[in-house]
PDB file of the backbone (N, CA, C, O) and the ligand in Angstrom, with CONECT records:
HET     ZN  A 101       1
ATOM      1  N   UNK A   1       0.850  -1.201   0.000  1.00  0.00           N
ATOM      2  CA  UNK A   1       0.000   0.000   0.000  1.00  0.00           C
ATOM      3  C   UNK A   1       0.880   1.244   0.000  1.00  0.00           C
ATOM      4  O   UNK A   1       1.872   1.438   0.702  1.00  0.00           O
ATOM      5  N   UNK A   2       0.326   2.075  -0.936  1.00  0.00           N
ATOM      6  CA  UNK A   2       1.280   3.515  -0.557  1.00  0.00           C
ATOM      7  C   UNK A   2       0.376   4.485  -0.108  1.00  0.00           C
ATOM      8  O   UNK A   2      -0.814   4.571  -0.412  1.00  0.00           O
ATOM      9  N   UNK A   3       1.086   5.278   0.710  1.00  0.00           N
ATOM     10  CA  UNK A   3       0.561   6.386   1.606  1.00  0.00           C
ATOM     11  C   UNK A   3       1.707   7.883   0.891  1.00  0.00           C
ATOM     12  O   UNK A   3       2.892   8.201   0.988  1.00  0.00           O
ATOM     13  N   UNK A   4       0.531   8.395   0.231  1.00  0.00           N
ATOM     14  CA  UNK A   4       1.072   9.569  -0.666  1.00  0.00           C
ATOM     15  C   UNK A   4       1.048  10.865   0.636  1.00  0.00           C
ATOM     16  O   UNK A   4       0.282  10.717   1.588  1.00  0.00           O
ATOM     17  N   UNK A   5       1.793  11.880   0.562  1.00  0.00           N
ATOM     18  CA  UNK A   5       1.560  12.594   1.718  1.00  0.00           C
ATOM     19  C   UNK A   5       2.554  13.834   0.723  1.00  0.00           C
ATOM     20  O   UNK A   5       3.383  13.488  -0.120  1.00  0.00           O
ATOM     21  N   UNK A   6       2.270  15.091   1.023  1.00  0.00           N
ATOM     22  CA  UNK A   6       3.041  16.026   0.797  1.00  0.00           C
ATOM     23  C   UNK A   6       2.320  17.461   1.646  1.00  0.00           C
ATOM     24  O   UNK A   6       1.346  17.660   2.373  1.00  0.00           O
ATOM     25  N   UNK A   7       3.288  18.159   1.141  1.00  0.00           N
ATOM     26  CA  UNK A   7       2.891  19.766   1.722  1.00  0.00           C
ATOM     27  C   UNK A   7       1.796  20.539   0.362  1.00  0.00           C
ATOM     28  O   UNK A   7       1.823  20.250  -0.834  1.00  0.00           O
ATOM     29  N   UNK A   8       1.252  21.165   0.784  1.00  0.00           N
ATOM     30  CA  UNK A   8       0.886  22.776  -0.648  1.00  0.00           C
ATOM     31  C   UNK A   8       0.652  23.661   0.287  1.00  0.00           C
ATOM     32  O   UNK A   8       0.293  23.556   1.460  1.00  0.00           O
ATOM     33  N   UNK A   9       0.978  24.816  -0.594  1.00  0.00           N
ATOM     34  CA  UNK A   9       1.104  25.960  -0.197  1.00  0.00           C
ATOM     35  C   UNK A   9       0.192  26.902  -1.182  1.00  0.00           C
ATOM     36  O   UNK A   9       0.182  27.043  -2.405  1.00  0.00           O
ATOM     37  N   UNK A  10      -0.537  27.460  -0.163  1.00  0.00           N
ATOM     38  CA  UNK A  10      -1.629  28.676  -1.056  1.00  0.00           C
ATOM     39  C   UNK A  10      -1.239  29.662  -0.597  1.00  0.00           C
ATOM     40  O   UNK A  10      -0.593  29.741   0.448  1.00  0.00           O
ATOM     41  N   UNK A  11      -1.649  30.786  -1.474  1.00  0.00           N
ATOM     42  CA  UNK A  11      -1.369  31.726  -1.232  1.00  0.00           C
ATOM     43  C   UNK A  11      -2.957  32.596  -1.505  1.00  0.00           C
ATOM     44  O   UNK A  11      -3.868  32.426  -2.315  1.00  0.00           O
ATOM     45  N   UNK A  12      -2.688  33.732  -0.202  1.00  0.00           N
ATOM     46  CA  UNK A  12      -4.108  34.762   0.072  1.00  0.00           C
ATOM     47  C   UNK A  12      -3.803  36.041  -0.380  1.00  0.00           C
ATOM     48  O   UNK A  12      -2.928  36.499   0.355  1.00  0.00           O
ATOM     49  N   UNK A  13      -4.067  36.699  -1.102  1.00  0.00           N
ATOM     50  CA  UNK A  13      -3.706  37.867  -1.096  1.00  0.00           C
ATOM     51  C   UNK A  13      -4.352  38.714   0.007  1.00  0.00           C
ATOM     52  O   UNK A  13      -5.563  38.503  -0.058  1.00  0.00           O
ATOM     53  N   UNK A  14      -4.081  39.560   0.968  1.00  0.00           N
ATOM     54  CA  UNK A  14      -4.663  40.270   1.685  1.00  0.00           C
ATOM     55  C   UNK A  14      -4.927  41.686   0.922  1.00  0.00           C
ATOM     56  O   UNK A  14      -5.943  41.518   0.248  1.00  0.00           O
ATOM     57  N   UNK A  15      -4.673  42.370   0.833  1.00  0.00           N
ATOM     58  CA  UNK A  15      -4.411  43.852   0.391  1.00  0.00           C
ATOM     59  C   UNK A  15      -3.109  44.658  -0.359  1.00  0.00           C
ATOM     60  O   UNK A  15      -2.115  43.979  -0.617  1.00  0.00           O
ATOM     61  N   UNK A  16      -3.114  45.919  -0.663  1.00  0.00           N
ATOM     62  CA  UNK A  16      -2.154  46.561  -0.578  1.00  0.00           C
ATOM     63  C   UNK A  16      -1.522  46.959   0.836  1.00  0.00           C
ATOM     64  O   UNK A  16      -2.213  46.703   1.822  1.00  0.00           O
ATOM     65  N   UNK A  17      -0.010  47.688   1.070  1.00  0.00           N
ATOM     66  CA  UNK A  17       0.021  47.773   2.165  1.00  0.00           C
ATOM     67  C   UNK A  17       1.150  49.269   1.625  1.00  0.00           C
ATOM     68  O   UNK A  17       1.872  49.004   0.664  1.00  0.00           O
ATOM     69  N   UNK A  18       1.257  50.473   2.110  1.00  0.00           N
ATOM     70  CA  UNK A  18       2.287  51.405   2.188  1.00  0.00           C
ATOM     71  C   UNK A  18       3.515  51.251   2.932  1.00  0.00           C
ATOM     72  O   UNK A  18       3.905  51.570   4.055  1.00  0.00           O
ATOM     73  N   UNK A  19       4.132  50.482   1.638  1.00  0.00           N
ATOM     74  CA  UNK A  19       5.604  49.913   2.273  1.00  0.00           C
ATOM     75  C   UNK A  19       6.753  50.183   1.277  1.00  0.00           C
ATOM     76  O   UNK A  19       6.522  49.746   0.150  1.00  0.00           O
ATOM     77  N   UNK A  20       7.698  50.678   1.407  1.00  0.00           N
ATOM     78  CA  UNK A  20       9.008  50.995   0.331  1.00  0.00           C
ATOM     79  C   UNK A  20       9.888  49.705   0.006  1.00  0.00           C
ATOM     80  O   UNK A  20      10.388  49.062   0.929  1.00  0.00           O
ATOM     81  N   UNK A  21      10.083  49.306  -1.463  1.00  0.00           N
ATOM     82  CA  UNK A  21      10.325  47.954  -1.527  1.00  0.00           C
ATOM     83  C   UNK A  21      11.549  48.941  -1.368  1.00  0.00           C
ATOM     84  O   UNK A  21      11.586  50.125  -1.703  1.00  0.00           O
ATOM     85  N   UNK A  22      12.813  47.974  -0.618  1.00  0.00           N
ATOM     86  CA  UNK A  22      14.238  48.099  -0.804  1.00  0.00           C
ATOM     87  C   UNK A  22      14.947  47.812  -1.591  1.00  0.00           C
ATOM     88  O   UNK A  22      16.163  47.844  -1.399  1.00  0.00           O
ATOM     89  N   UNK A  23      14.411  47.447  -2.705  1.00  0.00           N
ATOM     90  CA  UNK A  23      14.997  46.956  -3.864  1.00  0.00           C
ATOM     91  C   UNK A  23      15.116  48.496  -5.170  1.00  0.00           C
ATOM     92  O   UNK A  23      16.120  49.101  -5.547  1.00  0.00           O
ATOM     93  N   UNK A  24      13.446  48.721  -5.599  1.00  0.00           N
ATOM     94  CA  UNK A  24      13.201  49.470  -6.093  1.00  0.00           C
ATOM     95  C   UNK A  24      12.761  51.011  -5.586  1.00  0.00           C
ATOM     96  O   UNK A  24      12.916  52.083  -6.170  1.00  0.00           O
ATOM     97  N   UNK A  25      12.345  50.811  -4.693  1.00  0.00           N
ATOM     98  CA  UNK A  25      11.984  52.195  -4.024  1.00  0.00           C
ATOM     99  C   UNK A  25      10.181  52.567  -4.020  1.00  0.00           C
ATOM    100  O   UNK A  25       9.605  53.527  -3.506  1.00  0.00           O
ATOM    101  N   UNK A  26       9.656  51.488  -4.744  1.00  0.00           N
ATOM    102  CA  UNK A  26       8.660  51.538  -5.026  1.00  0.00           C
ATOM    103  C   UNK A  26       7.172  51.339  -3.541  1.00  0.00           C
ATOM    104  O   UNK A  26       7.033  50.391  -2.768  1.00  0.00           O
ATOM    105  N   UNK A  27       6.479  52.385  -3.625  1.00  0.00           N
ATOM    106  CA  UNK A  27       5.911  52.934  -2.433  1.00  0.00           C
ATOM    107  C   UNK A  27       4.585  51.702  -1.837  1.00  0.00           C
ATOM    108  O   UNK A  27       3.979  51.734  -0.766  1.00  0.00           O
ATOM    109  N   UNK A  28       4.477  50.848  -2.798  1.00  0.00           N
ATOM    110  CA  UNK A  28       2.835  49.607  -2.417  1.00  0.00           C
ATOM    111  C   UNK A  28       3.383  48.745  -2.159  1.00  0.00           C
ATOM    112  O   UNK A  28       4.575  49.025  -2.286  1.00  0.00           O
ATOM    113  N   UNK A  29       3.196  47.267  -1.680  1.00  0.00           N
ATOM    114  CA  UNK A  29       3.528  46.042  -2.064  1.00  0.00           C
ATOM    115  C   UNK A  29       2.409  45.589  -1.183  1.00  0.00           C
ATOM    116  O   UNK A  29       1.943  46.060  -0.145  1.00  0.00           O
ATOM    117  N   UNK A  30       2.017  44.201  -2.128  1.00  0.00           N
ATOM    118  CA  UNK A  30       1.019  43.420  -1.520  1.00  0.00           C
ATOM    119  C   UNK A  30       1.415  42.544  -0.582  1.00  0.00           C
ATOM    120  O   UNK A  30       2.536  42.059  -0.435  1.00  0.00           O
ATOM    121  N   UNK A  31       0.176  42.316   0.211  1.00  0.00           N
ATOM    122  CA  UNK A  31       0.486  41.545   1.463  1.00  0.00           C
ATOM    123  C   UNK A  31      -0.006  40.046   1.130  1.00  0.00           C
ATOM    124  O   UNK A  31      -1.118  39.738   0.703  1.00  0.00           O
ATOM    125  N   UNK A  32       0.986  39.249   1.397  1.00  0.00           N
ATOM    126  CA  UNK A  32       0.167  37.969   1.317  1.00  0.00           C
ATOM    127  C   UNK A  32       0.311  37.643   2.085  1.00  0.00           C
ATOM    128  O   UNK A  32       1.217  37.991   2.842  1.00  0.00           O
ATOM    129  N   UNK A  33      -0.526  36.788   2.290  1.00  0.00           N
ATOM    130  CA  UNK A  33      -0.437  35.236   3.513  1.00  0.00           C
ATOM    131  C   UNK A  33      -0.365  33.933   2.897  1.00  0.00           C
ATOM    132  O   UNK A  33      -1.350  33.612   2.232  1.00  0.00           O
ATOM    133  N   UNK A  34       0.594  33.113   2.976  1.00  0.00           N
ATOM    134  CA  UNK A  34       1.109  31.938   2.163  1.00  0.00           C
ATOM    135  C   UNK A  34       0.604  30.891   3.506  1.00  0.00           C
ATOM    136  O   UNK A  34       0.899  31.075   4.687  1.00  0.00           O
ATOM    137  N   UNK A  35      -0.202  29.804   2.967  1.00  0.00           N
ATOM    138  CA  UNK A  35      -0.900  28.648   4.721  1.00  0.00           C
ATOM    139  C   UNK A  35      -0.228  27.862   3.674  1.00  0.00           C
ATOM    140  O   UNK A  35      -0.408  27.935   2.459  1.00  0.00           O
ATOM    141  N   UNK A  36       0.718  26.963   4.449  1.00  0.00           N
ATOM    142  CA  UNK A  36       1.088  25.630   3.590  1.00  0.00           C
ATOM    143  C   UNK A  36       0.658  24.766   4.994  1.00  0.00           C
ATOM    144  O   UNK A  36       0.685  24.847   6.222  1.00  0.00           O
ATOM    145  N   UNK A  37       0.104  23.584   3.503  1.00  0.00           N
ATOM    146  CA  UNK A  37      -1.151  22.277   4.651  1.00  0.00           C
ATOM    147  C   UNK A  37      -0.433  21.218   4.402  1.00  0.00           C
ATOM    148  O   UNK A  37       0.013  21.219   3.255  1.00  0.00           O
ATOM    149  N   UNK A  38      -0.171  20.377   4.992  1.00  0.00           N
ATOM    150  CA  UNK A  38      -0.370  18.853   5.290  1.00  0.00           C
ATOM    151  C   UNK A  38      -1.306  18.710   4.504  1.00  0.00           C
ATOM    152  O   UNK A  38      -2.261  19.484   4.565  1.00  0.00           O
ATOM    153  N   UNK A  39      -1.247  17.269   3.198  1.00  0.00           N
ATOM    154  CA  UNK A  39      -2.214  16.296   2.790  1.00  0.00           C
ATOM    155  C   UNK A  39      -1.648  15.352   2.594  1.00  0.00           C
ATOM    156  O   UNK A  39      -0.479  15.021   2.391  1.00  0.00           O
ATOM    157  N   UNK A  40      -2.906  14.751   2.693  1.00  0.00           N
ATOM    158  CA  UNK A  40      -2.736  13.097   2.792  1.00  0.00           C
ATOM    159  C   UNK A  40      -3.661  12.418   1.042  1.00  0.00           C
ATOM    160  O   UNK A  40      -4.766  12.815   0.672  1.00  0.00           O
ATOM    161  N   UNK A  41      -2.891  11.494   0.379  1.00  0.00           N
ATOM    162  CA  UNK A  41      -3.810  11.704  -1.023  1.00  0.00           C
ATOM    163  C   UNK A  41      -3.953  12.441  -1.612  1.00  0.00           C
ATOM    164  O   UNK A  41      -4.612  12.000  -2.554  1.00  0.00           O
ATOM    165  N   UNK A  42      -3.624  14.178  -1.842  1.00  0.00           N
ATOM    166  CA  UNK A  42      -3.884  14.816  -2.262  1.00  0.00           C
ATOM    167  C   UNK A  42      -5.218  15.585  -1.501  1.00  0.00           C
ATOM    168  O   UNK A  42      -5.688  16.596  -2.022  1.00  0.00           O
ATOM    169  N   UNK A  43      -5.690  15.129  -0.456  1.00  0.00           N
ATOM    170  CA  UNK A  43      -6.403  15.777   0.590  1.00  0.00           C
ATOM    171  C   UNK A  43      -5.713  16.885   1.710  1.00  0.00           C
ATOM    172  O   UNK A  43      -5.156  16.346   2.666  1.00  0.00           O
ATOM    173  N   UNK A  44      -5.704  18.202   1.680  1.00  0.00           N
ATOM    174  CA  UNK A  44      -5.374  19.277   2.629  1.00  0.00           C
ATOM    175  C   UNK A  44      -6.043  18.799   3.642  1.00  0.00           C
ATOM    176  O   UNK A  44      -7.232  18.484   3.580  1.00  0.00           O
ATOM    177  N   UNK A  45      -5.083  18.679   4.997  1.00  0.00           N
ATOM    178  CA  UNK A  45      -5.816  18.117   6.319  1.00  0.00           C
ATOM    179  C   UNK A  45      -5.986  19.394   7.192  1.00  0.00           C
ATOM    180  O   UNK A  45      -7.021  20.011   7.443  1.00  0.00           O
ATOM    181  N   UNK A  46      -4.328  19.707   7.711  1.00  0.00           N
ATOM    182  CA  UNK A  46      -4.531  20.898   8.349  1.00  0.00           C
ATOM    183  C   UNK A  46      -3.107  21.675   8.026  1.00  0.00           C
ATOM    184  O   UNK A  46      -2.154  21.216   7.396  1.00  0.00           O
ATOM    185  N   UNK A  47      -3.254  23.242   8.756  1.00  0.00           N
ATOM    186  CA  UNK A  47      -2.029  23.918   8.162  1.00  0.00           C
ATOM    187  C   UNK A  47      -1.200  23.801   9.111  1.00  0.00           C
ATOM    188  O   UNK A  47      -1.468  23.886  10.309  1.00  0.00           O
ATOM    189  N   UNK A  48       0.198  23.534   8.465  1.00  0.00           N
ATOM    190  CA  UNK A  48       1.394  23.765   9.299  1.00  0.00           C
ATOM    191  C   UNK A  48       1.966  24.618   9.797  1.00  0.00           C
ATOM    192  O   UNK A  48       2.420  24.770  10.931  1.00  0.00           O
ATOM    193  N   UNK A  49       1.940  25.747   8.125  1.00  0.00           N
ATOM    194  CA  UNK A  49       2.634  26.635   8.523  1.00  0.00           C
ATOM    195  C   UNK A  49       1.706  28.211   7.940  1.00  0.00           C
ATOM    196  O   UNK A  49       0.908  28.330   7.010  1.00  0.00           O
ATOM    197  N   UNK A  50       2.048  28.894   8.593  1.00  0.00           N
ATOM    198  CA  UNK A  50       1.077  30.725   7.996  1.00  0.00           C
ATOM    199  C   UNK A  50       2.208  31.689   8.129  1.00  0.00           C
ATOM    200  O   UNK A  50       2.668  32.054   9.211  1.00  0.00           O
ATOM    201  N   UNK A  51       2.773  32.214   6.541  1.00  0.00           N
ATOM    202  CA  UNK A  51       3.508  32.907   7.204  1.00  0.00           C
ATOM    203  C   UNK A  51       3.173  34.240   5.951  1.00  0.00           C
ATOM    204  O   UNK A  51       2.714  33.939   4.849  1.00  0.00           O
ATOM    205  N   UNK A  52       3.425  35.420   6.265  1.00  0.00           N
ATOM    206  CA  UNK A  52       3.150  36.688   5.949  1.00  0.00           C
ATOM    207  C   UNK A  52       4.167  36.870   4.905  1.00  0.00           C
ATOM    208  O   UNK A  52       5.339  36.558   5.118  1.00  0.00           O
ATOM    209  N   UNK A  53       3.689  37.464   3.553  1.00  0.00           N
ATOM    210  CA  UNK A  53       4.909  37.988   2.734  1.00  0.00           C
ATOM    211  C   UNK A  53       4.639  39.401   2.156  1.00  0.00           C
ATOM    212  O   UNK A  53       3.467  39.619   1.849  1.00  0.00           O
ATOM    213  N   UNK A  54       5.631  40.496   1.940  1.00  0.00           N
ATOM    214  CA  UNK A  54       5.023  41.747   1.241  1.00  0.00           C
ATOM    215  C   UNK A  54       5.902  41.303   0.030  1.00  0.00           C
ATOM    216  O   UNK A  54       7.039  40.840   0.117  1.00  0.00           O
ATOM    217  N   UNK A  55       5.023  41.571  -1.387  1.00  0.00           N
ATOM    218  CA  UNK A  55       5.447  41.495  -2.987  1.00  0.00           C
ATOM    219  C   UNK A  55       5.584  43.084  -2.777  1.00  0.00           C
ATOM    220  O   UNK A  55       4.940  43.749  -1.966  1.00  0.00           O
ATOM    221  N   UNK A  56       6.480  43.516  -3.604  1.00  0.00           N
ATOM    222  CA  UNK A  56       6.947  44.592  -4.502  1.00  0.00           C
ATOM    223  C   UNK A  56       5.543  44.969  -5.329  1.00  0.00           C
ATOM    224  O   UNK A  56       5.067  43.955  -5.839  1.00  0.00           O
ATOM    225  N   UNK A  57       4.984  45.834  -5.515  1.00  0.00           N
ATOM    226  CA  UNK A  57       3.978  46.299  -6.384  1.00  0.00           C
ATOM    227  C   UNK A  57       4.456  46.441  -7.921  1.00  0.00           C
ATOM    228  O   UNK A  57       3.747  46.251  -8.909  1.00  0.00           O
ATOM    229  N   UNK A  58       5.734  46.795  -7.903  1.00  0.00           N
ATOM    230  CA  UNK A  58       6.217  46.721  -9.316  1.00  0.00           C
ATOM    231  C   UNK A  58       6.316  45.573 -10.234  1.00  0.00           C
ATOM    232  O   UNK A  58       7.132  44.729  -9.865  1.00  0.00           O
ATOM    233  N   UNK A  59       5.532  45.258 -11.623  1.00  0.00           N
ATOM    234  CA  UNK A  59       5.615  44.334 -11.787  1.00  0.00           C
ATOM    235  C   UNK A  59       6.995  43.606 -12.552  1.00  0.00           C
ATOM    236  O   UNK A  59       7.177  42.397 -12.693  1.00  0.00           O
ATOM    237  N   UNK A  60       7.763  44.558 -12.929  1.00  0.00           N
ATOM    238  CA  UNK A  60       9.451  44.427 -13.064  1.00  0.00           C
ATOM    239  C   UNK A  60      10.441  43.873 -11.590  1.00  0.00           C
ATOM    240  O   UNK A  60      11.434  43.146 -11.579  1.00  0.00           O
ATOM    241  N   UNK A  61       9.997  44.281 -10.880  1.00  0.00           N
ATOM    242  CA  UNK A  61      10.779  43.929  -9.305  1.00  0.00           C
ATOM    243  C   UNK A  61       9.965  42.476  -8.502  1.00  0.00           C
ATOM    244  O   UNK A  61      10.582  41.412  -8.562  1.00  0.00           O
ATOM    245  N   UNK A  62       8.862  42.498  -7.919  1.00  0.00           N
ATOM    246  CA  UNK A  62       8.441  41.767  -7.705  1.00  0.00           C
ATOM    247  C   UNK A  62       9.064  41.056  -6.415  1.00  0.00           C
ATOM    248  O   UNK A  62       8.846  39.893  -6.074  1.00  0.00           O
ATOM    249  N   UNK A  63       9.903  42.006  -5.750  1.00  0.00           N
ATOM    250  CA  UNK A  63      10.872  41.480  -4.547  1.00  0.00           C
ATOM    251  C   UNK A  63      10.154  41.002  -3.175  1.00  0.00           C
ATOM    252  O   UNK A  63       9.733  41.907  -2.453  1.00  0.00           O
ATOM    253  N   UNK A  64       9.995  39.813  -2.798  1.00  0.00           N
ATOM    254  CA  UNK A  64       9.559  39.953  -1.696  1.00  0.00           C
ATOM    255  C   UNK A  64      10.232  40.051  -0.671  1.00  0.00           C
ATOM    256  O   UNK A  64      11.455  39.927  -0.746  1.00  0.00           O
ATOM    257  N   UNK A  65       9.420  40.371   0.896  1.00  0.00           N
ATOM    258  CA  UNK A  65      10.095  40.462   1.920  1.00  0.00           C
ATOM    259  C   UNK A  65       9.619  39.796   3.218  1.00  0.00           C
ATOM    260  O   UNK A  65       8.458  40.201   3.154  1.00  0.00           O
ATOM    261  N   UNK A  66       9.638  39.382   3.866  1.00  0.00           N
ATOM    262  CA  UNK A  66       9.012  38.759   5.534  1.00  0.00           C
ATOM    263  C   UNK A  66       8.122  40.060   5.862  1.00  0.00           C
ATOM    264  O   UNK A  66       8.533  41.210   6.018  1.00  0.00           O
ATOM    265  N   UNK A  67       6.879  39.614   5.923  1.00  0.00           N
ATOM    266  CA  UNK A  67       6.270  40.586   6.707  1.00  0.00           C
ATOM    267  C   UNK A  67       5.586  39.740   7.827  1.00  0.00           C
ATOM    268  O   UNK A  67       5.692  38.526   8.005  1.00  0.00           O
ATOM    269  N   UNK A  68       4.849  40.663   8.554  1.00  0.00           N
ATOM    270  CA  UNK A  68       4.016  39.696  10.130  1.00  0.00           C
ATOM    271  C   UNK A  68       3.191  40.279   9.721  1.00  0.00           C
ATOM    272  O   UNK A  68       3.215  41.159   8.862  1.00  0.00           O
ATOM    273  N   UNK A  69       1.700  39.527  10.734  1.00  0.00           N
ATOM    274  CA  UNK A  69       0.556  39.563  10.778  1.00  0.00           C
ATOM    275  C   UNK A  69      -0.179  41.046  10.994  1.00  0.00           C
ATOM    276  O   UNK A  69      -1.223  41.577  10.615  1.00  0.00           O
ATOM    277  N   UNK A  70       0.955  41.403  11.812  1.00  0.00           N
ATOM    278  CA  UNK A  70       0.413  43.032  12.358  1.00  0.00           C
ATOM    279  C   UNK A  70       0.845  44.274  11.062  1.00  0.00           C
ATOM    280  O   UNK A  70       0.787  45.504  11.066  1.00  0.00           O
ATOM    281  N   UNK A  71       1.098  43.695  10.462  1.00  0.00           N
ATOM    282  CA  UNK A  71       1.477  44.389   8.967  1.00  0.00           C
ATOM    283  C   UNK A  71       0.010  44.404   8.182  1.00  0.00           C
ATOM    284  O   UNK A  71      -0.091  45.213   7.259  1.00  0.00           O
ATOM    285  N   UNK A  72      -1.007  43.654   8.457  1.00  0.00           N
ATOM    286  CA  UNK A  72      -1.909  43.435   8.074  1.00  0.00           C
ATOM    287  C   UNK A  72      -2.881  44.829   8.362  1.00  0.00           C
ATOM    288  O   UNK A  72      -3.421  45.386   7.406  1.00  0.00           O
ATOM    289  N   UNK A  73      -2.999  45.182   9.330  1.00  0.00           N
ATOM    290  CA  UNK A  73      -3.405  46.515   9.884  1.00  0.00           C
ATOM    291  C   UNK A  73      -3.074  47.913   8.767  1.00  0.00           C
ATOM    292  O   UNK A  73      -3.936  48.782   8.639  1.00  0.00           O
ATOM    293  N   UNK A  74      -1.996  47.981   8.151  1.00  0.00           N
ATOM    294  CA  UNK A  74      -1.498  48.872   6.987  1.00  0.00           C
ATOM    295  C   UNK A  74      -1.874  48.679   5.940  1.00  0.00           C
ATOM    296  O   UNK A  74      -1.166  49.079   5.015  1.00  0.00           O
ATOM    297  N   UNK A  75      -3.354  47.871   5.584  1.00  0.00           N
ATOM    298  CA  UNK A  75      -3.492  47.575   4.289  1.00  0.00           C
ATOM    299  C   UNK A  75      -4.786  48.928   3.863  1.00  0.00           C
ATOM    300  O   UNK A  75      -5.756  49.107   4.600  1.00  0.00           O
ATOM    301  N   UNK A  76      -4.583  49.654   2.745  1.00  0.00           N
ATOM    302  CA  UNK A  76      -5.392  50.336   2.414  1.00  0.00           C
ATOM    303  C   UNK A  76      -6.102  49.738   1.365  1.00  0.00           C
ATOM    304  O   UNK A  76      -5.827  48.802   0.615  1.00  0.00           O
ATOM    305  N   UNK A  77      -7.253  50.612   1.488  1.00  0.00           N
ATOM    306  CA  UNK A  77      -8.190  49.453   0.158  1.00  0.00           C
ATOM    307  C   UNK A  77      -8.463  50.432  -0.840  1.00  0.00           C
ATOM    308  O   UNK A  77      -9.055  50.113  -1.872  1.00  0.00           O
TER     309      UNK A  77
HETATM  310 ZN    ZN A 101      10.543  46.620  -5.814  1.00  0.00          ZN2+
END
């Protein structure tokens, strides 16, 4: 019998957020939230991991960076 098992990782977009990429200088970058799950079969069971990223708004740069949850609070709509 085989027991298939791996990780996936989704990704949420939350918002924009007023943040200066350090790369480009560029003043937006989106906030994501990336949940990577545990499945079993190709079944998502539960998440392992949640972790926060800001993208570069530029679509030439595209740099990301570690952001946290409380970064979430800076998102303008
Ligand atoms: Zn940039």
């Amino acid at each position: 019998m085989f027991v298939i098992f791996g990780f996936r990782t989704t990704v949420f977009p939350l918002g924009w957020v007023t943040m200066a990429c350090h790369v480009c200088g560029q003043g937006r970058m989106a906030l994501l939230r990336e949940v990577t799950k545990f499945s079993l079969f190709f079944v998502p069971l539960f998440p392992v991991r949640t972790k926060y990223v800001a993208e570069c708004g530029n679509p030439m740069c595209r740099t990301r960076r570690p952001a946290s949850k409380s970064d979430s609070r800076l998102i303008t709509h």
